[in-house]
C-alpha positions as CSV (number, residue, x, y, z in Angstrom):
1,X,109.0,86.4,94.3
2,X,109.5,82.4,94.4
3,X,112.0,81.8,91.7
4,X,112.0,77.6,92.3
5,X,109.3,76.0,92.9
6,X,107.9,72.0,92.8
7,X,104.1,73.6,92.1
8,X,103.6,75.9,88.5
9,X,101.2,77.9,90.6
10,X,103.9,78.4,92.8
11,X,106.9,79.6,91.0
12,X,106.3,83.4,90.1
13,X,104.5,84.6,93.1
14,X,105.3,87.4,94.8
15,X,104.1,89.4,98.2
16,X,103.8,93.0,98.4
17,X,105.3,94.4,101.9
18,X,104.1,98.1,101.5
19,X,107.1,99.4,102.9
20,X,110.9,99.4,102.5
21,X,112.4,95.8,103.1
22,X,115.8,95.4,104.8
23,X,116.5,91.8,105.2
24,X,116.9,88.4,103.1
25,X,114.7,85.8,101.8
26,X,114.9,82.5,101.6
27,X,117.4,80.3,98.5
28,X,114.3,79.8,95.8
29,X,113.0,83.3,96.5
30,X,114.1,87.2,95.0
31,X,113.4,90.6,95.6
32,X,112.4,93.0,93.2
33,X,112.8,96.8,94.3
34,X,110.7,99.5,92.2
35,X,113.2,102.8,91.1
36,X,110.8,105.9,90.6
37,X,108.5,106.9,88.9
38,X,107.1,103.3,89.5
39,X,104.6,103.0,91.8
40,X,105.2,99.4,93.6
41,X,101.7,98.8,94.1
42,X,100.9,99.2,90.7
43,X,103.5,96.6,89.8
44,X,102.2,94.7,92.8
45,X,98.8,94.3,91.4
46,X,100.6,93.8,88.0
47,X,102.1,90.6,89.1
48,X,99.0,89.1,89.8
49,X,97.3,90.1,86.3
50,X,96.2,88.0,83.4
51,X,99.1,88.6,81.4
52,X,101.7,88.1,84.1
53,X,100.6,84.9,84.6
54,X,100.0,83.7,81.2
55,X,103.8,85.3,80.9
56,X,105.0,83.1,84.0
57,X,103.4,80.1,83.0
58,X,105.1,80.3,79.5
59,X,108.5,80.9,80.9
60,X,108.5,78.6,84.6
61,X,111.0,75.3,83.0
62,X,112.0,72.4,84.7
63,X,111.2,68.4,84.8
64,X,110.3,68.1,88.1
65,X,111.2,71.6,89.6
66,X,109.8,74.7,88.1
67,X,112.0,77.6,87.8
68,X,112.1,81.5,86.7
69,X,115.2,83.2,86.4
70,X,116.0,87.0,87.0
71,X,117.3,87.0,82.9
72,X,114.1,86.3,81.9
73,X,112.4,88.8,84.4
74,X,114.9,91.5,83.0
75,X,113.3,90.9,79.8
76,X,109.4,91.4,80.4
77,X,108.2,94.3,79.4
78,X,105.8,95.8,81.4
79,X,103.2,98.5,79.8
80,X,103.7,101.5,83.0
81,X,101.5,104.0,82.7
82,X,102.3,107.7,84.5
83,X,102.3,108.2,88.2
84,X,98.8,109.4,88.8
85,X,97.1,106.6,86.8
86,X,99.4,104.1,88.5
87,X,98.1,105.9,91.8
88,X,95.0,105.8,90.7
89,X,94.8,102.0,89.6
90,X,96.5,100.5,92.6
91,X,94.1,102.0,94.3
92,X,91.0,101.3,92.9
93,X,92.2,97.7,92.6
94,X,93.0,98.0,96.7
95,X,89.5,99.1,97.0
96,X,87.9,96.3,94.8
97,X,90.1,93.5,96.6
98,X,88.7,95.3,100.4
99,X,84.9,95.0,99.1
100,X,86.0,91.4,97.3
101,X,87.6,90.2,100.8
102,X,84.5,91.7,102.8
103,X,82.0,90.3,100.5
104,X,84.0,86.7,101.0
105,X,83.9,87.2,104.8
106,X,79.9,87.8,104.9
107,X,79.5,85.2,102.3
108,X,81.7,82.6,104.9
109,X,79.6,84.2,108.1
110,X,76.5,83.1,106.5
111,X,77.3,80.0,104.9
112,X,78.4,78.8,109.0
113,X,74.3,80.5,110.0
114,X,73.2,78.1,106.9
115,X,75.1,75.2,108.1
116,X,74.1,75.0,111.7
117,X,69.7,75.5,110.5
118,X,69.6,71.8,110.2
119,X,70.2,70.6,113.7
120,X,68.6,73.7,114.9
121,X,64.9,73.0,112.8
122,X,65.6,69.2,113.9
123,X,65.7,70.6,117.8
124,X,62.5,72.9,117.4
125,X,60.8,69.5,115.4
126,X,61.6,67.5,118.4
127,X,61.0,69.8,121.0
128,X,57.3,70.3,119.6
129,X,57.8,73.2,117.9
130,X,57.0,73.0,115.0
């Protein structure tokens, strides 16, 4: 999660690895480690919900330099459901997000086909053909 941060939409964010992390990150950066029965996808998806980020954006301080500290992420209370429905939402939001991504790569496929029809109805109009 960055901690410090010159952007607001910056400060709070955090990356999902998936798998066990053995290593450091960098001076305006923490990480947060899940203890069972908490599903970290769940509280992955979590920290990019509505009222996580109305939460951050209430709580990230600072002049110039936007910060969060681990105090005041010690005192959010997060509504955890049990295992199965945290299974069972992380991964219907991981399904959602795959169709959303797809549907943004088709959408980006066809918007290049869209962009390249005018030069090609301008060739076919001076070749005659049309």
């Amino acid at each position: 999660m960055c901690l410090s941060s010159g952007s607001p939409a910056v400060v709070g964010k955090t990356a999902y690895t998936g798998e066990d992390f053995r290593g450091s990150v960098g001076a305006f950066c923490g990480i947060i480690r899940t203890q069972p029965p908490h599903v970290p996808e769940y509280l992955a998806c979590w920290f990019r919900s509505p009222a996580y980020l109305a939460w951050r954006d209430g709580q990230a301080r600072g002049a110039n330099i936007q910060n969060l500290r681990f105090s005041q992420l010690g005192q959010l209370r997060i509504a955890i459901p049990a295992v199965t429905e945290q299974k069972r939402i992380a991964t219907a939001l991981r399904e959602q997000m795959g169709a959303v991504e797809r549907a943004r790569t088709e959408a980006a496929e066809q918007l290049e086909i869209i962009s390249r029809l005018p030069a090609a109805l301008l060739r076919r109009a001076f070749a005659g053909e049309l």
